[in-house]
N, C-alpha and C positions, 0 to 999 in steps of 0.2 A: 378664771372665776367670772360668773354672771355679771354684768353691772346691775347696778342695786337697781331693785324698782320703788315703785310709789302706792301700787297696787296692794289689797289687802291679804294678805293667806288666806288661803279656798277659804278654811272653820271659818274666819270673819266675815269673810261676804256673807257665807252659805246661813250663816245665824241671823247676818240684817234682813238677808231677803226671806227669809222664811217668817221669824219672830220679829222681825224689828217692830217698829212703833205704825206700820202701814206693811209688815210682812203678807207673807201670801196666804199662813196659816191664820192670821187677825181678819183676814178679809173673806177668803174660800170656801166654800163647801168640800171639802173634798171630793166627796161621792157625784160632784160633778165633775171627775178630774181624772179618779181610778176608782175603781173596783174590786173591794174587798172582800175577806169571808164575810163580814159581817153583811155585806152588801149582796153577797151569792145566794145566802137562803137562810131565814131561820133557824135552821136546824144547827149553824153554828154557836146561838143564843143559847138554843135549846143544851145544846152541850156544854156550855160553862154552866147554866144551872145544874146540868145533872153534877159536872164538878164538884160543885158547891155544894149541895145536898149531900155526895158522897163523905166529903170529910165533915159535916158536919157544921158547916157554916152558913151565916146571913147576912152574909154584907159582901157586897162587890164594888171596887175602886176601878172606872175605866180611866188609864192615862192616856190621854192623848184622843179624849171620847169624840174628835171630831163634832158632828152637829148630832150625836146622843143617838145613834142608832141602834148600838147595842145595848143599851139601860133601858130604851124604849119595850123593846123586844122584853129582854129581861123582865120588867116588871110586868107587860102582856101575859107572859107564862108563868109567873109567881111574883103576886100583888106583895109577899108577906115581907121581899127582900129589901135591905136595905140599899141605894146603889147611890155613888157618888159620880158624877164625871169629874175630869182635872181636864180643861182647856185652857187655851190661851185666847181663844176666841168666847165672845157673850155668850149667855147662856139662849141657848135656840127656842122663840116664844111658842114653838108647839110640841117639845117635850113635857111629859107630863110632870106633875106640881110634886108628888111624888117620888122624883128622882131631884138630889139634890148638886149644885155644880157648883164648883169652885175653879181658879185659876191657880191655885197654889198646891201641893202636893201636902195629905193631913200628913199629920207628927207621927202618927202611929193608925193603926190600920189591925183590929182583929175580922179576919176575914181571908176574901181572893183580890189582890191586885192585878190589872191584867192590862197587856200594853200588846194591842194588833197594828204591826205594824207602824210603829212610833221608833224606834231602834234607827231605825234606816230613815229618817228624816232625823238624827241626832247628827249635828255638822259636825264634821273632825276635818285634822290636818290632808292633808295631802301632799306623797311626797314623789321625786319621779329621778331616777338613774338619769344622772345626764350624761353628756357624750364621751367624757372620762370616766364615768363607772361611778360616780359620784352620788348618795342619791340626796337631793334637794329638797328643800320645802318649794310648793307650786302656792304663786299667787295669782290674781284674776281681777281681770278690770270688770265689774262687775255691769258694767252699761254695755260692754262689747264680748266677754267671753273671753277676750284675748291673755291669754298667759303668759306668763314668765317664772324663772326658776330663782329661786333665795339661796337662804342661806341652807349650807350643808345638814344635814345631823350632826355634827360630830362641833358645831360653832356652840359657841357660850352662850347665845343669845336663843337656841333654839333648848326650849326643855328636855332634859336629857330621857326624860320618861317616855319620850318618841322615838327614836334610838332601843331603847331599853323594850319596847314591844314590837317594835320591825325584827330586833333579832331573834326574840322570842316566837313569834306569830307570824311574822310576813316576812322573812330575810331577802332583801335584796343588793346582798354582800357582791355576789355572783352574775346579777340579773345585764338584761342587754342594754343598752340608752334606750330610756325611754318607756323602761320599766315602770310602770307606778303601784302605788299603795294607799289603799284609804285606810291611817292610822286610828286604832279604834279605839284609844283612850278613853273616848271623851264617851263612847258608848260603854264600856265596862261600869266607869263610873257613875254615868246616869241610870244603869239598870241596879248595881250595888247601892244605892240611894235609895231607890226602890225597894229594895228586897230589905235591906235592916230599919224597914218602917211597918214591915212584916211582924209584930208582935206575937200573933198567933193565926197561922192560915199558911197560904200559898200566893204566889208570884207565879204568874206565867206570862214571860215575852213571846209573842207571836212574830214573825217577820219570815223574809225570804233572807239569805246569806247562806256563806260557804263556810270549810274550814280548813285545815291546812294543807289536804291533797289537790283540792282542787280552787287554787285561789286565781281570782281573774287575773292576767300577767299584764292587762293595761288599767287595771280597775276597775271598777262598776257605774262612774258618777252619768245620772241619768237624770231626766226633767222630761218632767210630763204634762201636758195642758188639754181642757176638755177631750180625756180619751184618748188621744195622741202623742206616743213620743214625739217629743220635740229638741232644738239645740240647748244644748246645757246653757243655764244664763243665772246667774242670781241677780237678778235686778227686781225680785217680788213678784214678778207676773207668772210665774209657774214655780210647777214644786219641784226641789231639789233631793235628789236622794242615792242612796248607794247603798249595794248588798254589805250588810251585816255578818261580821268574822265570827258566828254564833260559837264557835268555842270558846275562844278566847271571854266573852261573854260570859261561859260556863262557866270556863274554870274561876272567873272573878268572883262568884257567886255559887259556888256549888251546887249547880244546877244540873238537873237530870235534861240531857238532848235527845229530842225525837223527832222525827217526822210528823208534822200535822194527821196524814191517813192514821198515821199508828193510833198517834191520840186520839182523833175522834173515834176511831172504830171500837178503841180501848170503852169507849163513853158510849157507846151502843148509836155509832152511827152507823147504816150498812145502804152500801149503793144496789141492795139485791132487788132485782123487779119483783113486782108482786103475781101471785101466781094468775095466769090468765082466765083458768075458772071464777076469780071472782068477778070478772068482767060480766059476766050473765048473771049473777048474782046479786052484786052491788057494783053498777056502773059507775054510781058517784064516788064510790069509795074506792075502787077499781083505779081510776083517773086520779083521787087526791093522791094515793097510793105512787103509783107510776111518777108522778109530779115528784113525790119527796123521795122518791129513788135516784131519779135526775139530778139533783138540788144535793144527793151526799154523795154522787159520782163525781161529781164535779171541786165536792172539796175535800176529796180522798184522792182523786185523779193526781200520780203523784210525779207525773212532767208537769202541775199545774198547782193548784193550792194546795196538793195533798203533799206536796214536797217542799212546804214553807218548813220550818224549823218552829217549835217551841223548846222554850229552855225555863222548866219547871223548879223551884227553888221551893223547900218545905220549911216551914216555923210550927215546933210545936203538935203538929199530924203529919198522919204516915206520907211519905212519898206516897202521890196515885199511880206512880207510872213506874214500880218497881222494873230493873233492868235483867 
């Protein structure tokens, strides 16, 4: 048996350093840090409008709106919508007046909710096979990175609900020492939170994650600082995060999964160049052209954004993304 540590479990650290009262996400830009659809090109805006438009809706919730980039956009290409951000950080003083922001998640929601990339900065456990086959809770000295292993799954003190989705989801019954898992509880339930505030509209989680053929056998936890991976550290000064078990997700929420290309293509995004005739014709339109062919190669590109996962949930209108 481990000797006990003093250290918090990853979820703990990963929560102060991200959310705490001086987290990295109260402080950060993100967009100075990584680079998102929403960050790759308008035409990803462009496509949650058409979204919205198709089922019939005026109001967009972004969670996790970072500093308002996609409600900005948003409301650029249709004044008439209603859009909320949900941050944890202030409201950003050159978002327009027009877009309204909160910290707290509304009661209810007729409309699209929509969370790019937010799944994957949800802290959960972390658990790792130790050198008896054992698999552990991982905890972390949050100022140095250095780890140690807890207590079992199988101990009274660790929720059994952890347990109960490694063997469901991530079984590492069988795995080598040193196997790990990032248990995704805490992500099922924060997107189910989400989704039954769904009154009437649509929920769509955006992220990168895997699902049960190919799940990382060391895990995914990763930190990133202007641009740069960097050493994993919850100490605040960068972002913590890990690939998302987007089924499991699913199945929580009965959610339709797809490939980012699929969906946007579905939404009339197309990386086709424009034909070269119009270049004698209309140069300027020729070049804008060329530009927004670039701009939905790139988030259809699917070893790249086009291979993120959305996991689309319906209230009340049709699935858009019949299977």
């Amino acid at each position: 048996m481990p000797p006990p540590t003093s250290d918090p479990a990853w979820k703990n650290a990963w929560d102060a350093a991200l959310y705490g009262p001086a987290g990295f996400f109260r402080r950060e830009s993100p967009s100075a840090h990584f680079r998102t659809s929403v960050h790759a090109s308008p035409l990803f805006a462009a496509s949650l409008v058409e979204l919205v438009r198709r089922a019939g809706l005026d109001t967009v919730v972004d969670v996790g709106a970072g500093r308002g980039e996609l409600l900005a956009e948003m409301h650029r290409i249709d004044p008439s919508l209603t859009l909320l951000g949900v941050e944890v950080a202030r409201r950003p003083e050159e978002l327009p007046a027009a877009v309204d922001w909160t910290p707290a998640l509304p009661e209810s929601v007729d409309g699209l909710m929509v969370a790019n990339e937010w799944l994957d900065n949800i802290p959960c456990h972390v658990v790792e096979v130790d050198p008896r086959g054992v698999p552990r809770v991982v905890h972390v000295d949050p100022a140095t990175g250095a780890e140690s292993l807890g207590a079992s799954l199988a101990d009274r003190s660790v929720p059994a609900s952890l347990a109960a989705w490694c063997e469901q989801w991530w079984p590492l019954g069988s795995r080598e020492p040193g196997a790990r898992a990032e248990v995704g509880t805490t992500r099922d339930a924060a997107w189910a939170d989400v989704v039954r505030r769904v009154r009437h509209g649509l929920a769509v989680a955006v992220d990168y994650g895997h699902t049960a053929p190919d799940r990382p056998p060391y895990g995914s936890l990763r930190s990133y600082l202007r641009g740069t991976e960097v050493d994993v550290l919850p100490d605040g000064s960068r972002d913590v995060t890990a690939h998302v078990a987007v089924d499991s997700v699913a199945g929580r929420t009965d959610a339709r999964l797809l490939r980012q290309a699929d969906a946007l293509r579905a939404l009339g995004v197309s990386g086709r160049r424009p034909d070269l005739a119009l270049a004698g014709t209309d140069p300027a339109g020729y070049v804008a052209s060329l530009s927004r062919a670039g701009e939905a190669a790139e988030l259809t590109e699917e070893t790249g954004l086009g291979g993120f996962w959305w996991m689309v949930s319906a209230a009340g209108v049709p699935q858009p993304f019949d299977a």
